[in-house]
C-alpha positions in Angstrom: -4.7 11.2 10.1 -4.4 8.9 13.0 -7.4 7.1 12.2 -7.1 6.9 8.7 -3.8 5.4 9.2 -5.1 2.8 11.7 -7.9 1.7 9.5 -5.9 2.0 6.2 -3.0 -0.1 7.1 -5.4 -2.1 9.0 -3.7 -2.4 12.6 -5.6 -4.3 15.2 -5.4 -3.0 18.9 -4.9 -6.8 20.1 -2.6 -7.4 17.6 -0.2 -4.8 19.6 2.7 -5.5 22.5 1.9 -4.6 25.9 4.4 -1.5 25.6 2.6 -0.6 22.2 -0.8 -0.3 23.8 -0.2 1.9 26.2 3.0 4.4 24.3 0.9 4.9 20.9 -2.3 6.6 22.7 -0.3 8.3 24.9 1.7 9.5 22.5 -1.0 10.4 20.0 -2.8 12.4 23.0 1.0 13.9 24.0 1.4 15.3 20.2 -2.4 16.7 20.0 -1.8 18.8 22.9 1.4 19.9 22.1 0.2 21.1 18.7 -2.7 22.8 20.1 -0.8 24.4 22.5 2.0 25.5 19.9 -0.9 26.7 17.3 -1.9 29.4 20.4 1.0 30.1 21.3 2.2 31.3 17.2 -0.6 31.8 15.6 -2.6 29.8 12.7 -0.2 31.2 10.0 3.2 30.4 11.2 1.6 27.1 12.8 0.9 26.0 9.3 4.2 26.0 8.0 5.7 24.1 10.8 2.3 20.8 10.9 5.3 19.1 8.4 7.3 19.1 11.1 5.3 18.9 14.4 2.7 16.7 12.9 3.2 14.7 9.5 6.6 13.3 10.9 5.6 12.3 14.4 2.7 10.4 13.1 5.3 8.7 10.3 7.9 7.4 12.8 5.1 5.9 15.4 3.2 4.4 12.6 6.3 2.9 10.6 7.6 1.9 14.9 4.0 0.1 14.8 3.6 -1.2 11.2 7.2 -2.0 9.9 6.6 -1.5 6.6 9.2 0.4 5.5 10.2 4.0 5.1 9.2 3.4 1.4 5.6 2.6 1.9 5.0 4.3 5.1 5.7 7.7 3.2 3.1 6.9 0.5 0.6 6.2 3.4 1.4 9.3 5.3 0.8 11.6 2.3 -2.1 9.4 1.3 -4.4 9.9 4.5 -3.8 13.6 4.4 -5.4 13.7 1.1 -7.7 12.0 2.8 -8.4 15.0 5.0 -8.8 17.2 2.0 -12.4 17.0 1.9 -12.7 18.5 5.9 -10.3 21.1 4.7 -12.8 22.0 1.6 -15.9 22.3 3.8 -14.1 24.5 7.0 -13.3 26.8 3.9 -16.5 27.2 3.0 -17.7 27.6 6.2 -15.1 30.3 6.8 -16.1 32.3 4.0 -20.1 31.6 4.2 -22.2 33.7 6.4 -22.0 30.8 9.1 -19.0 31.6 10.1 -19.4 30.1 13.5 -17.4 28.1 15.7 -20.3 25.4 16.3 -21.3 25.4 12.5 -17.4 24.6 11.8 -16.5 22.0 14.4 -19.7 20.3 13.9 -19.4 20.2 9.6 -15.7 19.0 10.5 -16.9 16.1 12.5 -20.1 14.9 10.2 -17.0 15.0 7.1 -14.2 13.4 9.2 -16.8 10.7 10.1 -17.6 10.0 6.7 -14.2 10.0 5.1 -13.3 7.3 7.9 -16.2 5.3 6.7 -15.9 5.5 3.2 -11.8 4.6 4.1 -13.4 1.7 6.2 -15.8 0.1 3.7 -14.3 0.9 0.6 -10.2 1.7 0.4 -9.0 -0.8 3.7 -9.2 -4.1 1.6 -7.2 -2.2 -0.9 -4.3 -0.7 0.7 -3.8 -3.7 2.4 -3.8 -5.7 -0.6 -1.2 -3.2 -2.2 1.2 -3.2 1.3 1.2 -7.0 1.2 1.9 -7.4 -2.4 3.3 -4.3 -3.8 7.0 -4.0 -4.2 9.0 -0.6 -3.1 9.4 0.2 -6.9 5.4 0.3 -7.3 5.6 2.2 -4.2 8.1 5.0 -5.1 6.7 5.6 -7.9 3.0 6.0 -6.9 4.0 8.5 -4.2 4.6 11.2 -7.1 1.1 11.5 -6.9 0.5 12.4 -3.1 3.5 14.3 -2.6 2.8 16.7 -5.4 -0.6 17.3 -4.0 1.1 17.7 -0.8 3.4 20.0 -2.0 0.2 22.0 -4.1 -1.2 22.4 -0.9 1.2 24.1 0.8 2.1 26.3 -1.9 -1.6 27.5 -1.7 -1.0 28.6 2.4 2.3 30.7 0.7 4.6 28.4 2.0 8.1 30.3 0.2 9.6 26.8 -1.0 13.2 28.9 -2.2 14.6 32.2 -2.2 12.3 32.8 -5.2 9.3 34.9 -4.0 6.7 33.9 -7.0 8.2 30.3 -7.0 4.9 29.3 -4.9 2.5 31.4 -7.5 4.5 29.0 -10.2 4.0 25.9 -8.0 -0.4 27.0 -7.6 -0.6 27.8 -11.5 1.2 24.4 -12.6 1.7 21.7 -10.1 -2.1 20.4 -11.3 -1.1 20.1 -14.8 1.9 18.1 -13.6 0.4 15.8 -11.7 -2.1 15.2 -14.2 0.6 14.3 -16.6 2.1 11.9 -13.8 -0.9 10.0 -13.0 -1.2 9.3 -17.2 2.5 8.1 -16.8 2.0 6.2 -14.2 -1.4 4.4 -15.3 0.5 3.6 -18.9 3.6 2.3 -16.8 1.4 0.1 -14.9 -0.2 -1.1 -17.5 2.3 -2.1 -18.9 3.8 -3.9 -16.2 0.2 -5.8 -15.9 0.5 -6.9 -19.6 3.7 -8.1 -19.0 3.2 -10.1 -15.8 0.0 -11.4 -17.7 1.9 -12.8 -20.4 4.3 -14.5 -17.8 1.7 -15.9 -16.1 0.5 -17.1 -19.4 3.9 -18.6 -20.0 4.2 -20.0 -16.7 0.5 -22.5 -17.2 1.6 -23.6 -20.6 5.2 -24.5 -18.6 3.7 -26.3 -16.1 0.7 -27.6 -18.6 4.0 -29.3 -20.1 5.8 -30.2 -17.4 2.9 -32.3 -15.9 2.4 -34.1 -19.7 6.1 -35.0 -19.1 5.3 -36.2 -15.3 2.6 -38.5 -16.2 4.6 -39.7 -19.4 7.6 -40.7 -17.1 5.2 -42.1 -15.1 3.6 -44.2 -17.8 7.3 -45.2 -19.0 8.3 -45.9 -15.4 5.3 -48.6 -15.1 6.4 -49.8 -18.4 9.4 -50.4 -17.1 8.4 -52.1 -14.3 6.1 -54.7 -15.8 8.9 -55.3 -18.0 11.3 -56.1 -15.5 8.4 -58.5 -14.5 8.1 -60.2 -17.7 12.4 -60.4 -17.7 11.9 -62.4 -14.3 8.8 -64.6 -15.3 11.0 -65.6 -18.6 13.9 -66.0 -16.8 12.2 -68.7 -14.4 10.2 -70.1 -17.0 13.2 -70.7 -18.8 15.3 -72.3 -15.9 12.7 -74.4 -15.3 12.8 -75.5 -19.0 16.3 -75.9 -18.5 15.9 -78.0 -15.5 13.7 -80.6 -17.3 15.8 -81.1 -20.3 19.1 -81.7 -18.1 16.6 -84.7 -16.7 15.4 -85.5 -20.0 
């Protein structure tokens, strides 16, 4: 998650204070072990429930402390590079319930996915996000973020995760939540096409305005030289007509 938020949000080491570069890895490192230690010390099952906690957040207050993008956008990046990390989580299962159950087999099937998710992040989503965190507005944001957090919340209801004092509540959340979010993304690809439409035609708008307001500009212009060469003639009559003036009072 670390790296895909440093190459999604595209921060640059150099770019970072003195104090930055040396509290963010040390921090990072500080919150790996802690977690690792903690996941030991409880056990895989109740570790799960509390990564919200002990991981997701840490990694959204130091990475909103380094970006300063708002709490707005930084959520929808949060959730968005642990979907991200949804393909690593797909192969470990796999691997868990394959007869290569091995250690090896897992770390090393881990680190040939993580490597390629951080690629494809690299070459093909980083001019992306970046483009939508410089341009997009907090409205765009909120709204997009349906999409992540239900997936987020999907994936925790499949660990058991009791969301209520409901006991099947999380069964309800596994059987449905898909369908939901399906119907989300369709609302929110119409929405935003609509908005698109509607910015088109303002942009449309806004070329014949200025298509007009330049006519105007060069026909002010073309009166303003009018009125100029006018004022000229006015002065070259003027003294031709003293002149004329000045040899009849001789005679």
């Amino acid at each position: 998650v670390w790296a895909l938020l440093w190459i999604l949000m595209d921060i640059r080491f150099r770019e970072l204070t003195r104090t930055q570069k040396f509290l963010i890895p040390t921090l990072i490192l500080l919150l790996a072990v802690f977690n690792h230690i903690l996941r030991l010390q409880i056990g895989s099952a109740a570790y799960g429930k509390m990564i919200p906690l002990t991981m997701h957040l840490p990694f959204f207050l130091i990475f909103l402390y380094i970006t300063k993008c708002g709490v707005i956008k930084m959520f929808f990046m949060i959730l968005s590079a642990l979907i991200f990390t949804a393909p690593a989580v797909m192969v470990s299962n796999y691997v868990l319930q394959s007869q290569y159950n091995d250690p090896m087999i897992l770390l090393i099937s881990n680190l040939i996915v993580y490597i390629a998710m951080l690629l494809i992040a690299q070459l093909i989503f980083r001019q992306g996000f970046n483009y939508l965190l410089k341009y997009g507005s907090n409205r765009l944001f909120l709204r997009f973020t349906l999409v992540p957090l239900l997936y987020y919340i999907y994936v925790f209801a499949t660990q058991n995760v009791d969301f209520s004092s409901f006991s099947s509540f999380s069964g309800y959340v596994v059987r449905h939540l898909p369908t939901m979010e399906v119907f989300v993304f369709y609302f929110l690809l119409l929405h935003s096409y609509k908005e698109l439409n509607q910015k088109r035609e303002l942009e449309t708008a806004q070329t014949a305005l200025y298509q007009q307001l330049n006519a105007a500009e060069e026909q002010i212009s073309l009166l303003h030289e009018a009125q100029t060469q006018t004022a000229v003639y006015r002065h070259n009559m003027r003294h031709h007509l003293n002149t004329i003036n000045g040899f009849l009072s001789l005679g």
